[in-house]
N, C-alpha and C positions, 0 to 999 in steps of 0.2 A: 576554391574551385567552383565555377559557374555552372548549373544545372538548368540544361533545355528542357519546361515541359509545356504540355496544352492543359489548358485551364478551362473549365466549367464550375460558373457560377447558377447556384439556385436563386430563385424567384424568393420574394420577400416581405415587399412593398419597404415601408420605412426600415426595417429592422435589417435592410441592406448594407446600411451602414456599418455592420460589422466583417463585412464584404472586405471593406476598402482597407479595416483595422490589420486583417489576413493578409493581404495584398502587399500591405507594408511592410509588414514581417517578411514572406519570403521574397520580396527584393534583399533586406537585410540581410538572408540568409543565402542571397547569391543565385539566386532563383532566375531565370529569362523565359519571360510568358513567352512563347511561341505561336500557336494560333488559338483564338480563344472564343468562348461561346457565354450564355446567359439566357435567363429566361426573367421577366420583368424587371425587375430591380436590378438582379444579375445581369442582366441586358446593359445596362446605366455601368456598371463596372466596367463592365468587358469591352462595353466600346470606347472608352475614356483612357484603358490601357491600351487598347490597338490605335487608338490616335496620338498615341507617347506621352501622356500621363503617367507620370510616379505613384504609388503610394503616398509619396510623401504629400503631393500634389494635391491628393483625393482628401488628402486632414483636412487641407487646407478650403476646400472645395465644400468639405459636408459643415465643418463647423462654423462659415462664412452663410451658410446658405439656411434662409427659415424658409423650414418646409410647409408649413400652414400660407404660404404665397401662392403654392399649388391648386390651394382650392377658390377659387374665385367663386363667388357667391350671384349670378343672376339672378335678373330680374322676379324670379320664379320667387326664392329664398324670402319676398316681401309677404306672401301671404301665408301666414302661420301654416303648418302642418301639411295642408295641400298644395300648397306653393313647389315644394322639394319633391312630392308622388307627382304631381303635372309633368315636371321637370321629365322625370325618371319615363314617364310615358310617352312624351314627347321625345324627348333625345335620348332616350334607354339610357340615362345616366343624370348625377346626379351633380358634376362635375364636369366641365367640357375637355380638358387636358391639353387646352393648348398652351397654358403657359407652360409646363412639363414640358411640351414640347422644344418650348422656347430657348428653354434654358439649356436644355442639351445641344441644339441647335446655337447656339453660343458659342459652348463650351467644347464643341467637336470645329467649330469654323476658326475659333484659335489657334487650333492647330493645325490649321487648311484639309478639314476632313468636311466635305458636308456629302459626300454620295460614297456607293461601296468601292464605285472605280477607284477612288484617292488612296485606297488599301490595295496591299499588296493579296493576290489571289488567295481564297480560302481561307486570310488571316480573320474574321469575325464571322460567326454565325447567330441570329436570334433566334428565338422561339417564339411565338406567335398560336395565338387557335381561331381560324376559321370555324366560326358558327353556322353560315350557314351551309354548307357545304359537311359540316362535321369530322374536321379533319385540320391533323398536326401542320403547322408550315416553317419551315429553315429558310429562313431568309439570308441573304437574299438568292441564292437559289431559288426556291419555289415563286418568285412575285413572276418569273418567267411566264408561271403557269396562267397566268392571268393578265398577260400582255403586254408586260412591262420587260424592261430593260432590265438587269437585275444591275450591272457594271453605273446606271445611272440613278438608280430609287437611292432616295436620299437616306441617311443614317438613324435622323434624329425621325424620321417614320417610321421606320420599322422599330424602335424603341417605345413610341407613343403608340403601336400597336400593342408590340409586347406587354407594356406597362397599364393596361387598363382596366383595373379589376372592373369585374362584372357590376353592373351598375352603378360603382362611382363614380369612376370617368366613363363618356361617352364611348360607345364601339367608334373603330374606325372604320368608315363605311369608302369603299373605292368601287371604280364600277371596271368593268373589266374590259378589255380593248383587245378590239380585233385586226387581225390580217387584211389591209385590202378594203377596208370598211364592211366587210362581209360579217352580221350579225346573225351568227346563230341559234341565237334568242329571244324570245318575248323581254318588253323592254324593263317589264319588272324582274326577271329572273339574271339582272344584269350589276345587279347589285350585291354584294358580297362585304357582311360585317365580320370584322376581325375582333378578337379582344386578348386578353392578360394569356401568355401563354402556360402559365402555371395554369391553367384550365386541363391543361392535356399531357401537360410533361414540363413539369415543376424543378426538374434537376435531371437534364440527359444526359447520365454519365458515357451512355454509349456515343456521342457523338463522332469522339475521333479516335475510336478504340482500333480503326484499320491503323493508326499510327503506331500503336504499340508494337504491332505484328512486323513491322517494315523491318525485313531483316538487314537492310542498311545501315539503318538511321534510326532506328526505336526510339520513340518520345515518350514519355510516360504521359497520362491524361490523370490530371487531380482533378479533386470534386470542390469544393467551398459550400458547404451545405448547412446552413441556421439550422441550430435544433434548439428543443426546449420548450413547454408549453409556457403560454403567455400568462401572466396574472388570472386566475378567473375573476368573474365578478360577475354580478347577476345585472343585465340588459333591462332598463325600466324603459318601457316600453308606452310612449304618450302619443304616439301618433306615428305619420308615414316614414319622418325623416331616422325618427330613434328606431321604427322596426326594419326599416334598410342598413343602418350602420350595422344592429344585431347581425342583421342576412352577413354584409360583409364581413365583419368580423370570424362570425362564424363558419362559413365557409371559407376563407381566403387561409385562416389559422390552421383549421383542419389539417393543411399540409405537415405543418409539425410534428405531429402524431401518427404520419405514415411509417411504416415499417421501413428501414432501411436494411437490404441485406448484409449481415456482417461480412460475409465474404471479400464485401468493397468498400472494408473496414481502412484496409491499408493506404488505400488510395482518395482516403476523403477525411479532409481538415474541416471537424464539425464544431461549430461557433457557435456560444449559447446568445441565447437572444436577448436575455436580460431583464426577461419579464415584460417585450415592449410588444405594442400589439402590429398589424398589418398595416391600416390605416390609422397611427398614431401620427399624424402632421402636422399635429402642434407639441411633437416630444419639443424637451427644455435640451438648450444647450449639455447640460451637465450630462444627462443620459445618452446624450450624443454621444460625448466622450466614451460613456463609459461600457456603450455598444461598442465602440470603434476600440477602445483596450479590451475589449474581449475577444474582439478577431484576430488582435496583433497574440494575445494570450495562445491562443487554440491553435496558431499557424506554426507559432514559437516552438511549441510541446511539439508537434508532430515532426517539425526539421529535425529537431533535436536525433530523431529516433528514426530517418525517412534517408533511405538509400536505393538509386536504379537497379542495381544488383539485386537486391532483397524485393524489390517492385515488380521486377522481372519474375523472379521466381515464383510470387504470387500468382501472379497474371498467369504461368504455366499450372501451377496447381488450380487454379479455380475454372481456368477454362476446360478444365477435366471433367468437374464435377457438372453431373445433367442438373438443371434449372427447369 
């Protein structure tokens, strides 16, 4: 029997990939994504199933694809140590991200998806963080707020927003458009950098929780959420580019380690990581795998034991309980 639900996927960076292992699983277990969300990496999932992408598809997608093609090395990269800090000061990254871009942008137009319009309404939300403004963005709803079209802003942008950890890849920087030509603004305060939306909301399980309440039509909303602390190991530290990976890693991992409430225990297929770190872009093939059999693993357990009925009752019990 086929089960309708809405799906939110966490942020990740590389370690996404166990994203897609989960994905494949509950297709096999009969599963139908309905509308779905992500925040970085989870972004990259979620819009690859809303462009009718398989599971099976995404094996075929992550284990075809070397991730170390991501980071293209500028001009910067030729002067030892300071070449990579210039970089980061100049373009606040260390990394540009458009080939990221590119490849989504690909891989969404073979499907004939390249803007939100080509989706059907409400079906894909990302997660995004405005910097400078300091504040959460749902795209493509919110690009409204800043002059844009939401039905025309293209897919594989708001992904390369979503996807840019702080300081690796480049902010994306837009500037914002007005009614009528009428600017409100000094022409510097016109400009507005976005970055990785795991900055502000790492795993929105709220997003489509009015769905559950539809006493209609009630859709369950699952979570896809990596857990598990990465390998430690101590950060030797020689210069700009080794003390920025540390920054990244360090901060970008941290999410791991957040408290999860058990409460939304029920409702969230949690995938170990496998030891892999955030910005790992030169993982081997084999830990590819064997991130991606860990999500099919963790998706697998939880069908096994996951019923609307019993999800429902939850959902009543917990929305009881004061938070």
């Amino acid at each position: 029997m086929r089960m309708e639900v809405n799906a939110v996927f966490q942020g990740g960076g590389v370690k996404g990939i166990g994203l897609a292992g989960a994905v494949c699983a509950a297709q096999r277990n009969n599963v139908i994504f309905s509308r779905l969300a992500g925040t970085s990496s989870g972004s990259i999932v979620a819009s690859l199933l809303a462009a009718g992408y398989t599971g099976e598809e995404l094996k075929e997608i992550i284990l075809s694809t070397p991730f170390s093609f991501f980071l293209k090395k500028s001009v910067f990269f030729r002067v030892k140590w300071l070449g990579p800090a210039a970089r980061v000061y100049v373009k606040k990254g260390l990394y540009s991200g458009d080939r990221l871009e590119q490849w989504i942008s690909g891989l969404l137009a073979a499907k004939g998806v390249r803007s939100f319009g080509d989706l059907p309404a409400g079906k894909l939300q990302i997660i995004a963080s405005d910097i400078t403004q300091g504040k959460l963005m749902i795209l493509p709803t919110d690009i409204a707020k800043y002059g844009f079209d939401p039905d025309c802003f293209s897919v594989a942008k708001a992904i390369r927003m979503s996807t840019s950890i702080p300081f690796f890849f480049d902010p994306v920087i837009i500037r914002k458009r007005y009614q009528n030509g009428i600017r409100a603004e000094p022409f510097r305060d016109q400009f507005v950098y976005i970055v990785d939306g795991g900055l502000l909301s790492n795993f929105p399980l709220w997003l489509f929780d009015k769905d559950t309440k539809d006493p209609t039509h009630p859709i369950p909303t699952l979570g896809f959420q990596l857990v598990g602390r990465v390998t430690r190991h101590s950060h030797k530290i020689v210069g700009p580019l080794s003390m920025f990976r540390a920054l990244f890693d360090t901060m970008m991992d941290a999410h791991d380690e957040r408290y999860i409430d058990d409460d939304q225990g029920f409702r969230t297929i949690k995938i170990p990581s496998s030891g892999v770190g955030t910005t790992e872009f030169n993982i081997k093939p084999e830990q590819s795998l064997e991130l991606f059999e860990s999500g099919v693993q963790a998706a697998d357990k939880f069908f096994r034991k996951f019923s609307v009925s019993r999800y429902m009752q939850m959902v009543a019990k917990t929305s009881k309980v004061p938070h």
